[in-house]
Backbone as numpy.savetxt, mean C-alpha at the origin, in Angstrom:
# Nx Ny Nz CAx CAy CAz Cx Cy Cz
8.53 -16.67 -0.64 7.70 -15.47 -0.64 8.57 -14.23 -0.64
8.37 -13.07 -0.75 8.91 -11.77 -1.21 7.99 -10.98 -0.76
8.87 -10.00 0.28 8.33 -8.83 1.03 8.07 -7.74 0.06
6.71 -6.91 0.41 7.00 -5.92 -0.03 6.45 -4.79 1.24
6.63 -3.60 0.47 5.58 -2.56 1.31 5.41 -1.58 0.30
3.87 -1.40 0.77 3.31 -0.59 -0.09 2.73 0.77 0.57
3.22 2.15 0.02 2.74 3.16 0.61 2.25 3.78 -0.56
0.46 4.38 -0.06 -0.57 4.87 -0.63 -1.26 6.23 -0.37
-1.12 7.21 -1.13 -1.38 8.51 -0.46 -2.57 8.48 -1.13
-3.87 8.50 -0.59 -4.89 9.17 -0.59 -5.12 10.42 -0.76
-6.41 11.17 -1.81 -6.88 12.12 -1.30 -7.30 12.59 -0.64
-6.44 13.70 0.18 -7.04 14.42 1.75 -8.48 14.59 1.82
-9.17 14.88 0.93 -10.82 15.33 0.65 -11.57 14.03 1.32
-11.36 12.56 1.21 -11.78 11.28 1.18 -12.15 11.64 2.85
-13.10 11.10 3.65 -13.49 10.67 4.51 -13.21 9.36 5.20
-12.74 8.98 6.51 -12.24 7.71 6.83 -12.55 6.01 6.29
-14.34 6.68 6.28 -14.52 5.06 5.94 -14.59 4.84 4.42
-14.44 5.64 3.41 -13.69 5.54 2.33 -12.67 4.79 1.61
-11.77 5.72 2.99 -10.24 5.02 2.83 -9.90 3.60 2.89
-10.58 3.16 4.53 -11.12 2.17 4.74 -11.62 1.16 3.77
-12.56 1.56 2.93 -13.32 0.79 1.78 -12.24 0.63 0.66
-11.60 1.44 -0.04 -9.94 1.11 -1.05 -9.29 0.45 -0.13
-8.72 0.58 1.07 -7.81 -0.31 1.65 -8.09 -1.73 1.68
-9.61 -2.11 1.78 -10.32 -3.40 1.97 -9.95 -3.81 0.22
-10.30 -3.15 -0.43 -10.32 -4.11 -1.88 -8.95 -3.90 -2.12
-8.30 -3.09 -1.59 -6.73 -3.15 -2.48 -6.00 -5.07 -1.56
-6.50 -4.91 -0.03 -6.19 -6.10 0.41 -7.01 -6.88 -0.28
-7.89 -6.80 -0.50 -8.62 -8.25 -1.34 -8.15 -8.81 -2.16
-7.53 -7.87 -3.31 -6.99 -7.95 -4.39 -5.50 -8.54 -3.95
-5.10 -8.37 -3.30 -3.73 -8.80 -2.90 -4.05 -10.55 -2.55
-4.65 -10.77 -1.88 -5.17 -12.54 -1.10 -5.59 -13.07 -1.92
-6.44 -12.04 -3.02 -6.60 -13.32 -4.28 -5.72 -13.10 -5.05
-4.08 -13.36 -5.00 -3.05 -13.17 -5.71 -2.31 -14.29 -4.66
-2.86 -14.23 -3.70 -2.24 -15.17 -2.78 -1.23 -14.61 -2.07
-1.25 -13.60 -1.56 -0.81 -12.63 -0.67 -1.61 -12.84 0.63
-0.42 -11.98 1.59 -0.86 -12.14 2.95 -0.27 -10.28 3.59
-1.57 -10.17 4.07 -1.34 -8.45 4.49 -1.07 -8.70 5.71
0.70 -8.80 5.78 0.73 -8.50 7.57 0.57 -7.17 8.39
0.40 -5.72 7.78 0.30 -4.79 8.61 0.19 -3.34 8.37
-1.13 -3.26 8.81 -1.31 -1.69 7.56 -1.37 -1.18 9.09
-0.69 0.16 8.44 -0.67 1.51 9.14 -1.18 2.63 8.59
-1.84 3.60 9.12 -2.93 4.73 8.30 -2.28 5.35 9.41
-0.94 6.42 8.45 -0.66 7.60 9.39 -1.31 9.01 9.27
-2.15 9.03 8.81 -3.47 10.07 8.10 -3.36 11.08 7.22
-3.74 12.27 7.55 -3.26 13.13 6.67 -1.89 14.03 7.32
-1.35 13.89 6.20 -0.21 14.70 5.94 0.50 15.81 4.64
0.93 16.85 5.21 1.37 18.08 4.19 2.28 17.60 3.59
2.39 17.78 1.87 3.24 17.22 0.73 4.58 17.94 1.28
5.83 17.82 0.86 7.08 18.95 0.70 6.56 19.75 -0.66
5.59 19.39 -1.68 5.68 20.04 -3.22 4.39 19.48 -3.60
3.41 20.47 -3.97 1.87 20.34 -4.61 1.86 19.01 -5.64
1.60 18.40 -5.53 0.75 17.17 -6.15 -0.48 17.46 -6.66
-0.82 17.03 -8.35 -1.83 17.11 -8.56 -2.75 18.25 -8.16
-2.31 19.62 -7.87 -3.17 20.68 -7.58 -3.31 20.54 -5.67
-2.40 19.44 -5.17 -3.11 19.37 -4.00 -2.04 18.93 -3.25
-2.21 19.88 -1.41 -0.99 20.42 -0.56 -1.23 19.06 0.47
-2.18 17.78 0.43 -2.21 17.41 1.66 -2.42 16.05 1.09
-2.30 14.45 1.92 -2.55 13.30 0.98 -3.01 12.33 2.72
-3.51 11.38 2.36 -4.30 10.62 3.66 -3.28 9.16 3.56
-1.93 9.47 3.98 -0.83 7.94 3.91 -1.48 6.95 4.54
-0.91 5.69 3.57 -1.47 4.56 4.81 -0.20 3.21 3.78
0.70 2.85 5.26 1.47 1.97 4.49 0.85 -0.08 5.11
0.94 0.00 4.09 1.53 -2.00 3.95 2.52 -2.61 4.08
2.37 -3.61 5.00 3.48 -4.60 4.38 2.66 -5.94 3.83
3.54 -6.32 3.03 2.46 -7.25 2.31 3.91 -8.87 2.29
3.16 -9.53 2.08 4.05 -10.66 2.02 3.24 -11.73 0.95
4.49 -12.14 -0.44 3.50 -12.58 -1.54 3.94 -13.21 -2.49
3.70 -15.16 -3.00 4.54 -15.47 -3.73 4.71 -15.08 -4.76
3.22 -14.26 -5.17 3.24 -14.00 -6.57 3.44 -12.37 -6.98
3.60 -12.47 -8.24 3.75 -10.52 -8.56 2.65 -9.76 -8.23
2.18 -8.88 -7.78 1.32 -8.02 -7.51 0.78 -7.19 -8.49
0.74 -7.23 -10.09 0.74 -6.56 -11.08 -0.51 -6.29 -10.91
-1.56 -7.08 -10.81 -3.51 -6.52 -11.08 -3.42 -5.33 -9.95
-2.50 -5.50 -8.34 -3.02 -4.45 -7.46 -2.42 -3.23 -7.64
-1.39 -3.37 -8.71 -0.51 -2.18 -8.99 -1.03 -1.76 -10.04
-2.07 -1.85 -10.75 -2.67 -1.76 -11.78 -4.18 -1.10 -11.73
-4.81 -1.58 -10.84 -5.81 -1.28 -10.02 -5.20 0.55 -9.08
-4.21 0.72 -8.54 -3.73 1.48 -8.20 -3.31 2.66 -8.78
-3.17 2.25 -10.03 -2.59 3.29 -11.04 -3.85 3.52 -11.54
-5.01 3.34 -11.35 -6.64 3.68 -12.59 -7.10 4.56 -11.17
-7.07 4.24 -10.07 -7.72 5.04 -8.99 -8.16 5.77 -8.95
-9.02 6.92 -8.77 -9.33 8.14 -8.88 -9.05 8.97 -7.69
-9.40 8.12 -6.22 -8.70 8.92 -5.12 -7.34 8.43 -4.58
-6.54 7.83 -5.70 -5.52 7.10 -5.39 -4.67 8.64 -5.75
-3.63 9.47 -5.24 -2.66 10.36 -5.33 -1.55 9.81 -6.27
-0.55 8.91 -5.51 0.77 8.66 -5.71 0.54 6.97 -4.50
1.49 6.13 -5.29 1.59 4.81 -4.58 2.93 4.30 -5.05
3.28 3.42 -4.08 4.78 2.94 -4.21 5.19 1.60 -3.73
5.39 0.79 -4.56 5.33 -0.77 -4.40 7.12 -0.91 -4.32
7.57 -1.24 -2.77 9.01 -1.33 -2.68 9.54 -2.97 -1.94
9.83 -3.70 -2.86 10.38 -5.27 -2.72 11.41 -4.95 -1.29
10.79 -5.57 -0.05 11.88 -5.47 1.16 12.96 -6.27 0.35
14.46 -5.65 1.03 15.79 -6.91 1.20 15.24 -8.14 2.17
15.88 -8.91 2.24 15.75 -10.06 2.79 15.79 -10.03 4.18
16.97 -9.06 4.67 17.38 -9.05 6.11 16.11 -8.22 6.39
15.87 -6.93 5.95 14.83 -6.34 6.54 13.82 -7.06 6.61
13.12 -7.49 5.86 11.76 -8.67 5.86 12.02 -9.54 6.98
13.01 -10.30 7.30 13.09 -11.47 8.56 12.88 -10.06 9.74
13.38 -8.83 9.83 13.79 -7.88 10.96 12.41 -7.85 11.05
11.44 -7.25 10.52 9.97 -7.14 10.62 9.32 -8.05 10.83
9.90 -9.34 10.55 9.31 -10.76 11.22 8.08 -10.86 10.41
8.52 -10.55 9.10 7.11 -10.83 8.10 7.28 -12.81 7.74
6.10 -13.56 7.80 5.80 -14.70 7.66 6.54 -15.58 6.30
7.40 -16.14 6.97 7.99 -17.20 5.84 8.18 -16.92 4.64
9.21 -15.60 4.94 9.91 -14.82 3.49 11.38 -15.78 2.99
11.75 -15.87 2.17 12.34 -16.46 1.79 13.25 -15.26 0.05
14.34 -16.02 -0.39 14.86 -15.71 -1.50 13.57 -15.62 -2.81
């Protein structure tokens, strides 16, 4: 399996259970890929360093995801979004993935 983490900036405008509702299908989409979501964090809204898209503020929320297979439909799905901002799909190293004690990562 192969770590990743995924960080997702939301539009600030979105309301919690929104976010909530994309976070649920973006994990869905991940488990039926045969992925396993060990640990989302929603650090909320936060001010850009540089305007995005017309817009000073974004609603973060990171993943770690753990997954034998490629993630292409959720990175794909991610990129059509409409309250999706900016997203970033980053393959952990190996040592970091065991450090986070993500589930039976391997080469």
């Amino acid at each position: 399996m192969r770590a990743y983490e995924l960080m997702i900036i939301f539009s600030a405008d979105l309301d919690e259970s929104t976010v909530q509702t994309s976070i649920n299908r973006i994990t869905g989409q991940a488990k039926d890929a045969g992925a396993t979501v060990e640990k989302i964090d929603k650090w909320g809204v936060r001010r850009f360093a540089y305007e995005i898209d017309h817009r000073w503020e974004g609603f973060y929320v990171v993943l770690e995801i753990a997954s034998p297979n490629p993630l292409d439909e959720t990175d794909r799905t991610l990129r059509l979004a409409d309250d999706v901002i900016r997203h970033k799909f980053i393959r952990l190293p190996l040592a970091e993935a065991h450090r986070r004690g993500l589930a039976a990562v391997t080469a």
